[in-house]
N, C-alpha and C positions, 0 to 999 in steps of 0.2 A: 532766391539764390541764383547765383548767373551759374552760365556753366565754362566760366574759367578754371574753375580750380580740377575740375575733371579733367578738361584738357590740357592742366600740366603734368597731374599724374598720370594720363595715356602716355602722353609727349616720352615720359618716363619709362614710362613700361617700354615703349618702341623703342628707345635709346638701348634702352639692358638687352632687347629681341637680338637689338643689329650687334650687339657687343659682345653676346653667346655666340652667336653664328659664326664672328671671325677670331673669337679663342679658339674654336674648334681647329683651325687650321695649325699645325704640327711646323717645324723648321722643318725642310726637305733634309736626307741624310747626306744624299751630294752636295758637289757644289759646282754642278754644271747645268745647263739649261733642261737636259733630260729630267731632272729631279724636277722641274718647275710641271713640264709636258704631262710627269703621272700622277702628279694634281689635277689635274685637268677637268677630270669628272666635280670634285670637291669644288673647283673655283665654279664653274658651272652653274652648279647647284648654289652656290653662294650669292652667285649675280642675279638668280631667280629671286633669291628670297629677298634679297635690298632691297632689289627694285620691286617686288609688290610691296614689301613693308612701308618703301617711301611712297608710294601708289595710296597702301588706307590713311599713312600719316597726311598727306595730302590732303584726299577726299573729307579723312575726319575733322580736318582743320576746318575745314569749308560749312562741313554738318553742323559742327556745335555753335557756329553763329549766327544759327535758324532757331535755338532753343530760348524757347519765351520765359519759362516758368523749369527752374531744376528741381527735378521730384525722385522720388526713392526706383520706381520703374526703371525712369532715363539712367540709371548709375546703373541698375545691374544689368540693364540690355549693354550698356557700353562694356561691363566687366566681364559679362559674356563674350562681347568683340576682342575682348582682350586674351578672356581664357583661350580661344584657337588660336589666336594670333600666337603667342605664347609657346603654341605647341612647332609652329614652324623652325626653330632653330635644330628638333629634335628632328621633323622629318627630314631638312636639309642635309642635317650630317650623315642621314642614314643613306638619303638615296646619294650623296656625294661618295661615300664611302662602299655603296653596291653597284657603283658605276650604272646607275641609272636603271636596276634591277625592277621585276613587275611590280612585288610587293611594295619596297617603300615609295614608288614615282604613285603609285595606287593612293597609298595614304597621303601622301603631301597633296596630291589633287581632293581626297575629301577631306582633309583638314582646310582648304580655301576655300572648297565648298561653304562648309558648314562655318569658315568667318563671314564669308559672302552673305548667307543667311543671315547670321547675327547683327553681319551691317545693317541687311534690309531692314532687320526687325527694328533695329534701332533708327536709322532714319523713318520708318512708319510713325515712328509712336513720336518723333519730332515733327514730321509732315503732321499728325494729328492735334499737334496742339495748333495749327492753323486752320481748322476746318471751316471757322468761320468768312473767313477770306475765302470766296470762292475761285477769283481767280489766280491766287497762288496755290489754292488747293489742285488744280487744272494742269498749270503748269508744272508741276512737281509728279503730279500721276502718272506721267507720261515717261517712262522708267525705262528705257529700251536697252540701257548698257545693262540695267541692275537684272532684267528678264534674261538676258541671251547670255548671264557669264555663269550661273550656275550649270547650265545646261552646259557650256562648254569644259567649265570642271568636272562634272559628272561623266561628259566623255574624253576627258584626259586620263581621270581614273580606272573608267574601263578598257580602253585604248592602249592601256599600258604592257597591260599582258598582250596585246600582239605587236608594240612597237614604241620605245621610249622615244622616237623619233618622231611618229605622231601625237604620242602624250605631249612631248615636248614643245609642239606645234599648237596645240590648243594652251597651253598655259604662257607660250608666247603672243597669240592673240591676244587671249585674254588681258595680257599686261598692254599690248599698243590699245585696247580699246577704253582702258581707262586711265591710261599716259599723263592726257590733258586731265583737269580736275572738273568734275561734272559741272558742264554749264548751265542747268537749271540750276544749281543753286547759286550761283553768279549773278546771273540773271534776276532771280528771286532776291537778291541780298539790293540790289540796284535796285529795284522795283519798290522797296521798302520806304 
């Protein structure tokens, strides 16, 4: 089994993510530039989420053309990846709509958390079907974006309660540090 058909159905699921996210937006009741201004929080939060959404659609595009052999594992760590993902459209409208309040910036930082995890686990268990390659194995170990972004979710989350300013700052890092789409596996797809 390849794993294209997986990554039409993600493809899918992310298309519906990004398509919830911008129904959520309401017609302003004005009709002057002030009505655009007190969206502001909501478009905010919106641009967060695209741009990580197109950040894993990105990266996942890149993953699944490491997968040798598709097996029943590899579906549900991806459907995993997908169930938080999933959930972003819900924390976005929330923290859009609390103007960047502790609580929902709190949740939206461990719901990326916890997709971030799910990536990991799912690229492992792809990286694993190469073990016998030791030097793709090697190169691929070498995970420094995938180590440093949970930890920076985890302090967006916390960071929230003393400043959506700072939360803000770590989930914008986060998004420039995985902008570009992982070059090990570039590298690794070339080397093939």
């Amino acid at each position: 089994m390849k794993a294209n058909r997986m990554e039409a159905f993600s493809d899918g699921v992310l298309a519906i993510i990004i398509t919830i996210m911008v129904l959520e937006f309401k017609v302003p009741v004005g009709h002057d530039w002030h009505a655009l201004i007190e969206l502001g929080p909501k478009i905010l939060s919106y641009i967060f989420s695209f741009v990580y959404i197109g950040i894993y659609w990105n990266n996942h595009h890149h993953l699944l053309h490491m997968v040798r052999t598709m097996n029943g594992p590899l579906m549900w760590l991806n459907l995993l990846l997908l169930f938080w993902l999933s959930l972003i459209p819900f924390t976005t409208a929330w923290m859009g709509e609390s103007h960047f309040a502790a609580t929902p910036t709190a949740l939206y930082g461990i719901i990326l958390l916890l997709a971030a995890f799910s990536y990991w686990l799912l690229q492992r268990a792809i990286i694993n079907q190469h073990s016998s390659d030791s030097s793709f194995f090697l190169m691929m170990g070498k995970d420094w974006k995938g180590k440093i972004s949970p930890l920076l979710y985890l302090a967006a989350a916390l960071t929230a309660y003393l400043s959506p300013w700072i939360s803000g700052f770590f989930f914008v890092l986060v998004a420039v540090i995985w902008f570009m789409p992982d070059k090990r596996i570039e590298h690794a797809l070339k080397s093939r």
